[in-house]
C-alpha positions in Angstrom: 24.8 26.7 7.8 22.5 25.8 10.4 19.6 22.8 9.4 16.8 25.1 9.6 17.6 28.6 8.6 15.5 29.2 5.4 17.7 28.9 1.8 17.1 30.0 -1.6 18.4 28.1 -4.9 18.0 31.2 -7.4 15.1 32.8 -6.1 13.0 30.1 -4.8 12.9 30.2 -1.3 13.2 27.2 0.6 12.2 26.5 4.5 14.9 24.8 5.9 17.9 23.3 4.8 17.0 19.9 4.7 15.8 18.1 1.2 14.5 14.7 0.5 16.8 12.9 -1.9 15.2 11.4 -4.8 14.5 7.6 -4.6 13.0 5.3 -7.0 10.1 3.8 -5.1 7.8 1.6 -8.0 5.0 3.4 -6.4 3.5 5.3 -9.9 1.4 3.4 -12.1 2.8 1.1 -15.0 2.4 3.5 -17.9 4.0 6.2 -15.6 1.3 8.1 -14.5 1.2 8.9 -10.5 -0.4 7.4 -8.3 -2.5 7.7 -4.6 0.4 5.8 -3.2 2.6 7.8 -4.6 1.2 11.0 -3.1 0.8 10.3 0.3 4.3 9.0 0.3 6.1 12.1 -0.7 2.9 14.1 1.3 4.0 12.3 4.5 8.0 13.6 4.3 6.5 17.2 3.1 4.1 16.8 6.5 7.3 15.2 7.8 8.8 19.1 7.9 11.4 18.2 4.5 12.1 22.4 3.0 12.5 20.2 -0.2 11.2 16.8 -1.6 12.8 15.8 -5.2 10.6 13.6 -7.0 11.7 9.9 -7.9 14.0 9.8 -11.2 11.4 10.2 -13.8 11.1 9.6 -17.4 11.8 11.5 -20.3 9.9 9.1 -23.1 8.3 6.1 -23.3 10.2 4.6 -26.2 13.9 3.4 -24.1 13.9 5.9 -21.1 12.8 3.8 -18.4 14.9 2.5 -15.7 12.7 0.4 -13.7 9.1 -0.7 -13.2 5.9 1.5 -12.2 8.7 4.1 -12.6 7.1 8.0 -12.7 6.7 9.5 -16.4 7.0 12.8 -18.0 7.1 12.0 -21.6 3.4 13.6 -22.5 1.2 16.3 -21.2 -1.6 13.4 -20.4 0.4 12.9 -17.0 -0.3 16.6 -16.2 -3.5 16.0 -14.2 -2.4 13.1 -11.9 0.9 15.0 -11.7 -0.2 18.1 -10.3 -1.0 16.4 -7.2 1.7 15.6 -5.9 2.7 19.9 -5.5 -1.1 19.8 -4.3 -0.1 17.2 -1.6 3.2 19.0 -0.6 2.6 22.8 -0.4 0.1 23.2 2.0 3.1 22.1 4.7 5.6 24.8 3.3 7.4 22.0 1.3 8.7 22.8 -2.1 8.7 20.1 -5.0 11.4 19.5 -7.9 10.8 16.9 -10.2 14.0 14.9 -11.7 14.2 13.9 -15.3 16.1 11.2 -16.2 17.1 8.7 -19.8 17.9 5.7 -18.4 20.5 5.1 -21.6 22.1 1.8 -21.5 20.6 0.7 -18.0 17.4 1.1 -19.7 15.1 -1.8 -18.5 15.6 -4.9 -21.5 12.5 -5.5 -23.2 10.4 -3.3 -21.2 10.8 -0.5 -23.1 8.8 0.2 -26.3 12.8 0.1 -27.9 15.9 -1.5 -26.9 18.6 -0.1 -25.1 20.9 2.8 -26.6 23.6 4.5 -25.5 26.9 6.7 -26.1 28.8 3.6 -27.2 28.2 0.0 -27.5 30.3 -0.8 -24.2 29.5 -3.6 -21.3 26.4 -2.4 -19.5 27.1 -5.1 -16.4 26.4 -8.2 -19.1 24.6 -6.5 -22.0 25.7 -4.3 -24.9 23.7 -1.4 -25.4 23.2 0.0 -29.4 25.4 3.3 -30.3 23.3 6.2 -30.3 23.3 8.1 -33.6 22.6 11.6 -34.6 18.8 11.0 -34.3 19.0 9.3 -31.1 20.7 11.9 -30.0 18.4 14.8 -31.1 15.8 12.9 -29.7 16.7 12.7 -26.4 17.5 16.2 -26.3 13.9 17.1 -27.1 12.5 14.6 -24.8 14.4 16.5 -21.8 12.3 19.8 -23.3 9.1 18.3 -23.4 9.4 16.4 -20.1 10.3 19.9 -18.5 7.4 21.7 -19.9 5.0 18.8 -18.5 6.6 19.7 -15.0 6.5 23.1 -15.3 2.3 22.8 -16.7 2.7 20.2 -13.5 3.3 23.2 -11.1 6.3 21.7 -10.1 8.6 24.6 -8.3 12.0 23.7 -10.1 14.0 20.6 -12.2 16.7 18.5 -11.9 18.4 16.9 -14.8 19.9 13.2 -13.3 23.4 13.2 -14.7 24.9 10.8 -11.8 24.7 6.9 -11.2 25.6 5.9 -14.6 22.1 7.1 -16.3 22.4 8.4 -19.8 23.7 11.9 -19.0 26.4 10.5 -17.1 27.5 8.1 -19.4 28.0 10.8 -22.2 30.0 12.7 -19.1 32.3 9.1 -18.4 35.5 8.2 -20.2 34.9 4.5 -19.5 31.2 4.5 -21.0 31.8 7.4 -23.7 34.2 6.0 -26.5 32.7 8.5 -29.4 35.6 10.3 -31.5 32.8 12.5 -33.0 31.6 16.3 -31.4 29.7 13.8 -28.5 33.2 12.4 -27.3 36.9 11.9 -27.7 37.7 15.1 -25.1 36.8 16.3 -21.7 34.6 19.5 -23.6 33.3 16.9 -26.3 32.2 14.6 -23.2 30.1 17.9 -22.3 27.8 18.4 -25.3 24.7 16.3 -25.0 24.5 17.3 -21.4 25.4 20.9 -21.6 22.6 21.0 -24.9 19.8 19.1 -22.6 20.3 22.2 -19.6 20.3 24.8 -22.5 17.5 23.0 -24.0 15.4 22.3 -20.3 16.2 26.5 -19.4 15.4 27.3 -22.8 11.3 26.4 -21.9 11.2 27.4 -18.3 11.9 29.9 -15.6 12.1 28.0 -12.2 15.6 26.9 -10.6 17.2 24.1 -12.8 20.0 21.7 -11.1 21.7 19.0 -11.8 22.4 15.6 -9.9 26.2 14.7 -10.3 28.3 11.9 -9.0 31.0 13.5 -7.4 33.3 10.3 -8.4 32.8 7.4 -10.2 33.5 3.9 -7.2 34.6 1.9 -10.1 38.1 0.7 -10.3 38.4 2.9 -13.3 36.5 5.8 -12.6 36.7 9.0 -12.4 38.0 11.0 -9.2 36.6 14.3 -7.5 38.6 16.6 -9.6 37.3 15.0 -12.8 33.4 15.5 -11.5 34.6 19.5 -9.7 35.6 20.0 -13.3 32.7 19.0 -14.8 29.8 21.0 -12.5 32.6 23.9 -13.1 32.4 23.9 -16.5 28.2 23.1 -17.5 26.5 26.6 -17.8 23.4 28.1 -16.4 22.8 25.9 -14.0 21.1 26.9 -10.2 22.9 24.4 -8.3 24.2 20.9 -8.2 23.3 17.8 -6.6 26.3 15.8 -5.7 26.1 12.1 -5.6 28.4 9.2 -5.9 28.6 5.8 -8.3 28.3 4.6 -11.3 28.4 0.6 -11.3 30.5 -0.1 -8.8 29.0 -0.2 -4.7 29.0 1.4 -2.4 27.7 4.6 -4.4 25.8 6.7 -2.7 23.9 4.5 -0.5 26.4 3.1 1.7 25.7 0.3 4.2 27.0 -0.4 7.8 30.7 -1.4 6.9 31.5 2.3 5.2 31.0 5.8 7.2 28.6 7.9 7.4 28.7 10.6 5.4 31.0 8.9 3.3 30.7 11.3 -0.1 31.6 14.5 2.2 35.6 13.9 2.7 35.8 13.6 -0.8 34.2 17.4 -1.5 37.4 18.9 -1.6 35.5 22.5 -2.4 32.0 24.0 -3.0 31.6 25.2 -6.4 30.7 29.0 -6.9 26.9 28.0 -7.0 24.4 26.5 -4.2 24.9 22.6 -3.4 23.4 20.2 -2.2 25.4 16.8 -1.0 23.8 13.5 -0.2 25.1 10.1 1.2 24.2 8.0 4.5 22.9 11.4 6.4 21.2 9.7 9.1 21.1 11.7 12.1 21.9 14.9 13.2 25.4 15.1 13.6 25.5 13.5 9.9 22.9 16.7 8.8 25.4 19.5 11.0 28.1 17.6 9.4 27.3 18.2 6.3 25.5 21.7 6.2 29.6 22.6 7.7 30.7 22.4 3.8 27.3 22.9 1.6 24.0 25.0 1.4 21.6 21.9 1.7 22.1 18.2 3.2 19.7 15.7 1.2 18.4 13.0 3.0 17.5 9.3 1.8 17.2 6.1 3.7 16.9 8.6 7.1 13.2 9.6 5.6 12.5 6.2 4.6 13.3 4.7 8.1 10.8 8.1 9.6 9.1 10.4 7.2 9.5 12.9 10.1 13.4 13.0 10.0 13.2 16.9 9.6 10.8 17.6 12.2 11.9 15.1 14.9 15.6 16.7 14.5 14.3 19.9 15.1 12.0 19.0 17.6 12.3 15.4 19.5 15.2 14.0 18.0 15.3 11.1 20.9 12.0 9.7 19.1 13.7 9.9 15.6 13.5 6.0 14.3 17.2 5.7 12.6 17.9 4.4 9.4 20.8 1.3 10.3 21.9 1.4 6.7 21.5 -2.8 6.1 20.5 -1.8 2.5 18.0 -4.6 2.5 14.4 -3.6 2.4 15.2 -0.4 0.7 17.8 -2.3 -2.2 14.6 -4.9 -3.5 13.4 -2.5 -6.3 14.6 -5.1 -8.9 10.7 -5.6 -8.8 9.1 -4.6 -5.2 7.8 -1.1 -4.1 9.6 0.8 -1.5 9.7 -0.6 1.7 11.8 0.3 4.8 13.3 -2.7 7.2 12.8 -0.3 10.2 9.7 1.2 9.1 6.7 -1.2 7.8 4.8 1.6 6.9 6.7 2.9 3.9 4.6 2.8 0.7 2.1 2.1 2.3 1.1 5.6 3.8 -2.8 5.5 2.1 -3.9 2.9 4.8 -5.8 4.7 7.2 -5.4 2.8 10.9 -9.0 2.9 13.2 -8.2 4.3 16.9 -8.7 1.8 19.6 -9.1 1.2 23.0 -8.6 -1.7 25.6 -5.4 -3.8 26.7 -2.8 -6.0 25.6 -0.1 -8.0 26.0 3.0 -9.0 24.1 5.2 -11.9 24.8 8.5 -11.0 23.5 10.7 -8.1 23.6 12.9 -9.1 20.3 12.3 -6.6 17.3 9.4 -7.9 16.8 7.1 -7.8 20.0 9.3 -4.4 20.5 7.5 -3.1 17.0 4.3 -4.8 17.3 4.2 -3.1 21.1 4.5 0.2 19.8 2.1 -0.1 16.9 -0.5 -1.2 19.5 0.3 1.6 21.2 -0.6 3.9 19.1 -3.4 2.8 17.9 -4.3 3.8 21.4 -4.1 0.2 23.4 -2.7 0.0 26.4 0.7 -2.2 26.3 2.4 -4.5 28.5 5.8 -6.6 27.5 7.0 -9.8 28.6 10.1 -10.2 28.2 11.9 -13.9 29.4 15.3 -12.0 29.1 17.1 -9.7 31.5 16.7 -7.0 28.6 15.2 -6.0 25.7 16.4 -6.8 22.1 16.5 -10.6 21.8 18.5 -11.4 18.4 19.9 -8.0 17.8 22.1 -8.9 21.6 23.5 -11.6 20.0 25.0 -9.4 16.8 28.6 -10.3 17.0 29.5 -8.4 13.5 30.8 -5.9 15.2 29.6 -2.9 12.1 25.9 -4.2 12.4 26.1 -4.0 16.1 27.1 -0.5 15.8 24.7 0.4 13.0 22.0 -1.4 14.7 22.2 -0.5 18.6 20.4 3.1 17.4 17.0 1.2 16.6 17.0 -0.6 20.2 17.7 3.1 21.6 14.9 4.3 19.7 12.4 1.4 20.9 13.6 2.5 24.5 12.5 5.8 23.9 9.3 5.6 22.2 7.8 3.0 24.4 8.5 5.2 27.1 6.7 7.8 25.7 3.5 5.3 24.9 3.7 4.5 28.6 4.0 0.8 27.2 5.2 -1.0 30.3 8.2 -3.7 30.5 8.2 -6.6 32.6 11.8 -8.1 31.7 13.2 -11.6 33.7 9.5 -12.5 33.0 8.0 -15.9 32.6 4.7 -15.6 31.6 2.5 -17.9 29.5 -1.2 -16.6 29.9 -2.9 -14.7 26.7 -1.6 -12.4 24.2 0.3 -11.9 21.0 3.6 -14.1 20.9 6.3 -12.2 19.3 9.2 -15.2 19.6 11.0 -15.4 15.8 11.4 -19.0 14.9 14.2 -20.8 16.3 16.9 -19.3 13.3 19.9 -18.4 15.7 21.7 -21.1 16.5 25.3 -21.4 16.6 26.9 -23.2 13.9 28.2 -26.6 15.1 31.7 -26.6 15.9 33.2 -29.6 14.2 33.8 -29.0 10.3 35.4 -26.2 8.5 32.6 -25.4 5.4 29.4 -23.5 6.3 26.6 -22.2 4.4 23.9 -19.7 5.4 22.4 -16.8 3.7 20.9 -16.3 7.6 22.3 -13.1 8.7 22.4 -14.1 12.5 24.7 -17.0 10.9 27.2 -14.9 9.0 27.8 -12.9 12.4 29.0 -16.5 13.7 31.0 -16.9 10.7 32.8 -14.0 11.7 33.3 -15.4 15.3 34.2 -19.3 14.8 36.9 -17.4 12.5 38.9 -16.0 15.1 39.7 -19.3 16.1 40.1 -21.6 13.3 40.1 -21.1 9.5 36.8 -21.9 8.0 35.7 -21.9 4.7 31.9 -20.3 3.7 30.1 -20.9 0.1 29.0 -18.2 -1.8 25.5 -18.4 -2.0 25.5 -17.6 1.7 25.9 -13.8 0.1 22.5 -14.2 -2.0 20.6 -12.2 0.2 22.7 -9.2 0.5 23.3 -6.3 -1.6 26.2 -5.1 -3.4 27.3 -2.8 -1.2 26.7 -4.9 1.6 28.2 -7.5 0.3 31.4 -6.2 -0.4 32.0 -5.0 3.4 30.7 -8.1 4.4 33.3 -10.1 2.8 36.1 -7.5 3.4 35.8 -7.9 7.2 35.2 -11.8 6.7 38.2 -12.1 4.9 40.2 -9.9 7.4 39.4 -12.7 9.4 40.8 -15.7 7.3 37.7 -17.0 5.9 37.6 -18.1 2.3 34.3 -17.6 0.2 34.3 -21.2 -2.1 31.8 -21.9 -4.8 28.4 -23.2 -3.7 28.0 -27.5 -4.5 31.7 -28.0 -4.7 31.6 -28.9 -0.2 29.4 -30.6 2.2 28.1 -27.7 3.9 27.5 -28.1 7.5 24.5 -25.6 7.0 21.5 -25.8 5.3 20.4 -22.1 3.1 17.6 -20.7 4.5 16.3 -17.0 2.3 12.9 -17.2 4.0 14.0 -15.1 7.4 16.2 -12.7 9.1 17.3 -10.8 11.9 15.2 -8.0 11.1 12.3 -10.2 9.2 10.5 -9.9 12.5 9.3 -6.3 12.3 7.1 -6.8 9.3 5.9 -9.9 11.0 5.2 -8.4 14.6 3.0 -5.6 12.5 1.0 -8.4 10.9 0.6 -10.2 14.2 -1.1 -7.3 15.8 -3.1 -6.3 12.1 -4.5 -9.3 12.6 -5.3 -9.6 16.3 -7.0 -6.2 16.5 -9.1 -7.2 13.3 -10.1 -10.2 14.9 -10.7 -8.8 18.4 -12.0 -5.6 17.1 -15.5 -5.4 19.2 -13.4 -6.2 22.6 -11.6 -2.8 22.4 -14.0 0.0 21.1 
């Protein structure tokens, strides 16, 4: 399968092969109606040259369905206005638009829902206990699906898929560790099957566009279950137009993997393709990850890579030296607890709506870390013309001294990208440089600093720290607190203590040592890029009349 020959699931014909995975962003309004943010977000990946854009996971009612805040809804045919806007936004660029229901079940958010949690069985939902559905519950939910599937199809949405992955109601009537019913819901592999095989029948029963389903292919969790269990189950649902496969439930590194795990990681495990079109997701992030990919399935869905550039589909095709990588740190893109969608690499996600005012004149930028590098190409084209001055026999400042030898890997793409796209802006370096006249200073403050070598306890949730963790333990044994790991997440995390460990250090509980460090959440490596944006917001505000 080649990336952009056109591709039909049922008889919807779709562009190109490549589809925007679903992502939660917070972007929709609080009662679950869409939003102008919301729009031009998913306009910009359909303008971006995506053959398909699948909507956040949205929500079936608004008594216990919802999974997280400003969440999109389609739970009552009062959406259907601001809804249809988001086809309205997409079309016009050949895109095609699915919407995805989901029930959040017991990882329903805790009193913010109208009700509290339910789900399958009363089982540990990662520190809370969920109430058993009954009958009604049941029944309910099933008829919640239907009518959320009507408001997308009066929505003018071109197809539906039912979430049934990442441990979201659906799948936790499909999991043996989540689903401990003896009754027709549970007890067997075909009982496990009912409530989800009733919600497809029930969804088909009121539409006639292409219905999929989004499945984790295999459950991380120490207890989980494999890739035959989840080939079994897409091989035994009925009716559906294709599947979505996925990975996760509770455990990391699901779907999203960082840095420390492959790309493509979900793919090995695909051991066939079912007799019906598929799509596969999971840390597609260039090229060779999309040809990868499109070797074993019909369609390769895309997710941090069109956060990091809304372009992804057009640059591959087109310039795919200008296409700004994802580096998979799982940072800004993981804060959703509470934030909007934001990209570490790419300032502008969420935030597509703001309009930027062409300008002309010159400028200069002291600095060629991340951040002068960014804030030198947003200058750039906003039509100034650059110059960088860099002290430094190269570009890059912080991200030369990675020693983490996965981050340096993940992260060299973003400093080949900067290479790139300056050149094309004409932006001109001036490396070995020592100047100190006027301009914007890009220089981070002074947060890299090797760890003093006396002492064996450290303490840093810096990340430039943790790299010199990682070095002072190759030659003596050190011990590192806990809370050093605050600022990472899960997935993260995990490969970040499995390589520290490799090298002898032991993680201790925070208080219990005198650290030699002191914690500091307010920066990192990467902070500088939101930073360097500001910088230059501000300065062309200020020095507006100058350059026009």
């Amino acid at each position: 399968m080649k990336a952009f020959d056109t591709g039909f699931i049922k008889d919807l014909k779709i562009k190109n092969r490549i589809v925007m995975a679903p992502m939660i962003s917070n972007l929709a309004n609080a009662d679950g109606s869409n939003s102008d943010n919301l729009v031009r977000y998913l306009e910009e990946r359909a303008r971006g040259g995506a053959g398909l854009i699948i909507t956040e996971y949205t929500y079936v009612d608004n008594r216990n369905a919802r999974g997280s805040r400003n969440e999109l809804g389609a739970y009552s045919s009062s959406l259907v206005p601001k809804l249809r806007r988001i086809p309205e936004a997409v079309h016009p660029y050949g895109a095609k638009v699915f919407m995805q229901l989901v029930h959040a079940g017991g990882k329903a958010l805790i009193n913010e829902n109208a009700r509290q949690p339910f789900a399958p069985s009363p089982v540990d939902f990662i520190g809370h206990t969920p109430k058993e559905m009954n009958e009604e519950d049941i029944e309910g939910v099933i008829k919640s699906f239907e009518r959320a599937a009507i408001v997308a199809k009066l929505s003018k949405f071109d197809g539906l898929e039912v979430h049934g992955a990442h441990g979201y109601l659906i799948h936790q009537f499909l999991s043996p560790t989540l689903n401990k019913r003896e009754d027709r819901y549970g007890g067997t592999f075909e009982k496990r099957l009912t409530v989800p095989q009733a919600i497809v029948d029930a969804v088909l029963a009121v539409t006639d566009f292409p219905v999929g389903i989004r499945l984790s292919l295999y459950e991380d969790d120490p207890n989980g279950w494999n890739e035959d269990y989840g080939l079994r189950i897409i091989e035994s649902l009925r009716n559906l137009d294709y599947v979505h496969f996925s990975a996760g439930n509770f455990h990391p590194p699901g779907s999203s993997a960082p840095f420390y795990f492959p790309e493509t990681h979900i793919l090995p495990r695909l051991k066939r393709r079912p007799k019906m079109t598929t799509i596969l997701v999971g840390s597609v992030v260039n090229l060779a990850g999309v040809e990868r990919v499109l070797k074993s399935v019909d369609f390769v869905s895309v997710g941090r890579g069109m956060l990091a550039d809304p372009y992804f589909a057009y640059k591959l095709q087109n310039k795919p030296e200008l296409l700004r990588p994802c580096i998979r740190c799982n940072q800004a893109c993981r804060e959703l607890s509470y934030g909007e969608v934001r990209c570490t690499v790419n300032a502008s996600v969420g935030r597509e709506q703001n309009e930027e005012k062409k300008l002309k004149g010159e400028i200069e930028i002291i600095g060629a870390g991340i951040q002068g590098l960014e804030a030198s190409l947003y200058a750039a084209k906003l039509g100034l013309k650059v110059t960088i001055y860099e002290k430094e026999d190269k570009i890059g400042g912080q991200f030369n001294k990675i020693y983490d030898t996965y981050k340096k890997s993940a992260f060299s793409p973003l400093l080949r990208y900067y290479e790139k796209a300056l050149t094309f802006f004409n932006v001109s370096i001036n490396t070995d440089s020592k100047y100190k006249g006027k301009g914007i200073y890009c220089l981070p403050p002074v947060i890299y600093q090797e760890p003093p070598e006396s002492g064996e306890q450290f303490e840093s949730n810096i990340y430039a720290n943790q790299d010199w963790f990682l070095r002072i333990a190759e030659e003596k044994k050190i011990k590192v607190g806990k809370d050093s790991l605050n600022n990472l997440d899960r997935g993260r995390r995990m490969g970040y203590v499995a390589a520290a460990e490799a090298k002898g250090i032991e993680f201790v509980d925070s208080g219990e040592y005198d650290f030699r460090l002191m914690v500091n959440d307010q920066y990192d490596t990467l902070s500088a890029i939101n930073l360097g944006i500001g910088k230059v917001k501000q300065f062309v505000i200020e020095r507006e009349n100058e350059f026009i």
